[in-house]
C-alpha positions as CSV (number, residue, x, y, z in Angstrom):
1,X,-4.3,-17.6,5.7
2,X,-0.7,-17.8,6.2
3,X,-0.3,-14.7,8.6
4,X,3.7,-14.9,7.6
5,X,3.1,-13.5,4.3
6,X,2.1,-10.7,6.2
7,X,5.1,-10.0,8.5
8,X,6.4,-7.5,6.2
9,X,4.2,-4.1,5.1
10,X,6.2,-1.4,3.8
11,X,9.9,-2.8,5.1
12,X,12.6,-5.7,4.7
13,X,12.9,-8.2,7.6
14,X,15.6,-6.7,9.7
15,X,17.3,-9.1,11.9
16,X,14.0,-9.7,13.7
17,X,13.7,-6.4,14.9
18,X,11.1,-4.4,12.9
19,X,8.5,-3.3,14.9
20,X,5.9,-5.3,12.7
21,X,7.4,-8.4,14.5
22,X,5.8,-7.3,17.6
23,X,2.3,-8.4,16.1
24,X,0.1,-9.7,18.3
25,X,-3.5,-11.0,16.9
26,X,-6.0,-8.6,19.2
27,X,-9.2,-10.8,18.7
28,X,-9.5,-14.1,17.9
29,X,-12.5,-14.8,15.1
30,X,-13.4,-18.4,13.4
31,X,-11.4,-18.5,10.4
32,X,-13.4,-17.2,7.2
33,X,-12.9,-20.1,4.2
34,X,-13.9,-17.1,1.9
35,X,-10.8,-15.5,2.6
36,X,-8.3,-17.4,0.7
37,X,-5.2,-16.3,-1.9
38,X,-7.8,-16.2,-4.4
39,X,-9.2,-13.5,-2.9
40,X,-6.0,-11.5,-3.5
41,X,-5.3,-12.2,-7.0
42,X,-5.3,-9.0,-9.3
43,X,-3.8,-8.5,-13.1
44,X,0.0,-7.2,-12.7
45,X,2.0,-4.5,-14.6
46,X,5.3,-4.9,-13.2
47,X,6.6,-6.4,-16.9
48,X,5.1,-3.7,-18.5
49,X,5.3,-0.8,-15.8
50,X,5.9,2.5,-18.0
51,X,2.5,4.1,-17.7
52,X,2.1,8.0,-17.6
53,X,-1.1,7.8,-16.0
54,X,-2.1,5.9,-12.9
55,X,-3.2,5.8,-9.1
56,X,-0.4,5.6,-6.0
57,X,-2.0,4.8,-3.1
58,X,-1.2,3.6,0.1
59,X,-3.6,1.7,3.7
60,X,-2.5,2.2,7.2
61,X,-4.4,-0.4,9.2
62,X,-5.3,-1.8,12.7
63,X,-2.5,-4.9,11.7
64,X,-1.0,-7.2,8.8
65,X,-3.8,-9.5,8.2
66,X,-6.1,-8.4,6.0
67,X,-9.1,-11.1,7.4
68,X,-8.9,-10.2,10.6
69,X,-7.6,-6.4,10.7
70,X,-8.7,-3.2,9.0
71,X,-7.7,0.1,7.3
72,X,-7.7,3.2,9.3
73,X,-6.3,5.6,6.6
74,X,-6.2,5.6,2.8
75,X,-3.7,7.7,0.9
76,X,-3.6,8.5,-2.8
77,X,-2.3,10.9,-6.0
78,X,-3.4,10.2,-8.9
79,X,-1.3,10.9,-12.0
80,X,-2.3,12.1,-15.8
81,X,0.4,12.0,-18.4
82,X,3.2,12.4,-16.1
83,X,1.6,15.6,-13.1
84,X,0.3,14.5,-10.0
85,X,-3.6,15.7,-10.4
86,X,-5.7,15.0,-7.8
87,X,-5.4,13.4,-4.1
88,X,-7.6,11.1,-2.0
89,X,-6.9,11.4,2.2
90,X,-8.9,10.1,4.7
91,X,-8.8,8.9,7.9
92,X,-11.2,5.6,8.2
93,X,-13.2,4.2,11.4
94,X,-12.0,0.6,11.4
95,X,-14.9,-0.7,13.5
96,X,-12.3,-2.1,16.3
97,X,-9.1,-1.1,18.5
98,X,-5.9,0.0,17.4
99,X,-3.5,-1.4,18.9
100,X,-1.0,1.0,20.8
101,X,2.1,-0.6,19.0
102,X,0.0,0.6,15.7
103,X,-0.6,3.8,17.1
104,X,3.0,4.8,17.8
105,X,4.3,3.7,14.5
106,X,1.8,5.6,12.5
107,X,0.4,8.1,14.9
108,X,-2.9,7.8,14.5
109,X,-5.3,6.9,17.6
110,X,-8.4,5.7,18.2
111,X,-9.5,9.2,19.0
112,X,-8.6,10.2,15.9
113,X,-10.6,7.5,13.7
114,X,-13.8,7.8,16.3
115,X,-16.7,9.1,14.3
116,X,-14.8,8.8,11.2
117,X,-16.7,7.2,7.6
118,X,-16.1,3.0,7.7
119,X,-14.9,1.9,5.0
120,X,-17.9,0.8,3.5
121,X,-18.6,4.4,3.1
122,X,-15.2,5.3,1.9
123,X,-14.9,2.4,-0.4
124,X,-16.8,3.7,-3.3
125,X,-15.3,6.9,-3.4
126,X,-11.9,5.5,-3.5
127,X,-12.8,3.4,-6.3
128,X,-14.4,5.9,-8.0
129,X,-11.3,7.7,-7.6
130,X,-8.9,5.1,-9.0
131,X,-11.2,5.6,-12.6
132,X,-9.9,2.2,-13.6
133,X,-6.1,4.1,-13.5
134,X,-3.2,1.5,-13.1
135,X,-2.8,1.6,-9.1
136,X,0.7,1.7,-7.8
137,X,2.6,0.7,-4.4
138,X,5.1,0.0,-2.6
139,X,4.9,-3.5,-1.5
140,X,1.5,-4.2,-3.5
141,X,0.1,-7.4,-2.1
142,X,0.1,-6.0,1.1
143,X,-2.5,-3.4,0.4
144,X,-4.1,-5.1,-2.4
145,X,-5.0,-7.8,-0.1
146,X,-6.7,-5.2,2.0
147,X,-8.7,-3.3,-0.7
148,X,-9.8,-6.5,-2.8
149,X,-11.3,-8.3,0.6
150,X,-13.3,-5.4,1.8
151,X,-14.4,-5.0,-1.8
152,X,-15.5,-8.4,-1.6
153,X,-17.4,-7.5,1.8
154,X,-18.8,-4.5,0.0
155,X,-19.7,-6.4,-3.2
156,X,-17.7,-3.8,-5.2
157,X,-15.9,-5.1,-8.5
158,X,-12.3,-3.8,-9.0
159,X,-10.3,-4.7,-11.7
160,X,-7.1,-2.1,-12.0
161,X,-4.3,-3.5,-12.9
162,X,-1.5,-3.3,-10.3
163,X,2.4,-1.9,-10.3
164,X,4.5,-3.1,-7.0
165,X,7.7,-0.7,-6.6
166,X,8.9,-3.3,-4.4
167,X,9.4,-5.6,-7.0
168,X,10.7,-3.1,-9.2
169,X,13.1,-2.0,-6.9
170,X,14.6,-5.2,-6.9
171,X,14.9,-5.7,-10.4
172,X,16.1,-2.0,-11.2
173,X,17.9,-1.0,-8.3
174,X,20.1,-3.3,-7.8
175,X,22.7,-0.8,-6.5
176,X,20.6,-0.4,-3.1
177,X,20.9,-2.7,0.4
178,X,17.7,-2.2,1.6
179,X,14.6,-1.7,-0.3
180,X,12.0,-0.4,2.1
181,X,10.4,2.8,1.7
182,X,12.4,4.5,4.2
183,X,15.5,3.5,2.9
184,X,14.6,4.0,-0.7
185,X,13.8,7.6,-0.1
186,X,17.2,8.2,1.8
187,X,18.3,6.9,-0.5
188,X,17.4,9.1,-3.8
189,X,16.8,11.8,-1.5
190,X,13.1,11.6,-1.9
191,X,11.4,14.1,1.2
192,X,9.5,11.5,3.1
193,X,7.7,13.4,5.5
194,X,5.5,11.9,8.1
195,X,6.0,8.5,6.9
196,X,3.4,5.6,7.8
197,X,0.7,8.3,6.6
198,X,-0.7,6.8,4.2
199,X,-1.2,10.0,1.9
200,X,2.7,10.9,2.4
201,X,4.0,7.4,1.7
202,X,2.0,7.6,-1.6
203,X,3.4,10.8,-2.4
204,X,6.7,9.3,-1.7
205,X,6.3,6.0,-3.7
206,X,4.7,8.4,-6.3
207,X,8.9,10.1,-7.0
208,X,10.4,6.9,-6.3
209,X,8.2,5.4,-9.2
210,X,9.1,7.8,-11.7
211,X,12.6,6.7,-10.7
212,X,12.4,3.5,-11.1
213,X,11.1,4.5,-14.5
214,X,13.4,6.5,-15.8
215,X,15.9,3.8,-15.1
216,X,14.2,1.3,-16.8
217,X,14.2,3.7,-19.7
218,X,17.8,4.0,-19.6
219,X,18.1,0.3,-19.7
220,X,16.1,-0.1,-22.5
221,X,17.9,2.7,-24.7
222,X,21.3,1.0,-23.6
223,X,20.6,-1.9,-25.5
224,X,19.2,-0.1,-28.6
């Protein structure tokens, strides 16, 4: 796997000095031939993004490749016809070190994840919680890369369909410099509190969705 189609999560490459650049790989494993880009392929909605219900949810993990590292929180809301309904939080044992440069940007510690469900035991209930929904976020291939290979690993089938507000942000919102989640929310003045956790960023990619939605409504009358 290409470990530069990694290099960005949730942000834009800034001049070289996101803290993401500082990656270094922790452990080196023999290369897996399973894990290839077809292991990341999923059905996309961004042509045809204006659902009312769906799934935002967001992976903090132990790094940005999703052969080698692993998720060590999960954060979702799940939308019906418009209200957030339900939430999903949980911190997840990823079965090796986080590294400190992980820590400090998303404050969570080994410590922390010690003793806490792997994610073969937090899988299902995710997916359970997902009901087939439409699963939005921010910068989609990222996570989606993680969730479909430990699927894989777990022999659970997924087959949601997949909205990226990254990509819509681009298209729609075409006024902004930046389109990273923290700038984004700045931006349209969307409370991001304690970002990179994963349960907050959802909430916040949750408003900037509806945004980017009500936008692309606006469009879409406009030329009626």
């Amino acid at each position: 796997m290409d470990f530069l189609d990694y290099l960005v999560k949730k942000s834009e490459i800034n001049g070289g000095k996101d803290e993401y650049f500082k990656y270094r790989q922790p452990i080196k494993r023999p290369v897996n031939k399973n894990n290839s880009a077809a292991d990341i392929d999923y059905i996309s909605l961004n042509d045809a993004p204006l659902v009312s219900s769906y799934v935002v949810f967001d992976f903090e993990t132990t790094g940005l490749n999703s052969g080698t590292n692993a998720i060590i929180e999960i954060g979702a809301v799940k939308v019906i016809d418009g209200k957030i309904t339900d939430k999903f939080n949980t911190l997840v044992d990823p079965e090796q070190y986080i590294p400190y440069y992980i820590s400090d940007k998303v404050h969570i510690t080994n410590d922390m994840v010690k003793g806490k469900p792997c994610i073969a035991s937090v899988l299902p209930h995710f997916i359970g919680f997902t009901d087939g929904l439409p699963l939005v976020a921010h910068n989609a291939r990222f996570d989606m890369s993680f969730l479909l290979r430990n699927c894989k690993r777990c022999d659970i089938v997924i087959n949601n369909p997949v909205i990226d507000t990254l990509y819509l942000s681009r298209h729609y919102l075409k006024e902004c410099k930046k389109y990273n989640l923290a700038y984004l929310s700045d931006y349209f003045n969307i409370d991001l509190k304690n970002a990179h956790r994963a349960y907050y960023d959802a909430l916040a990619t949750q408003q900037l969705f509806e945004i980017i939605k009500k936008r692309i409504y606006s469009l879409k009358n406009a030329q009626q």
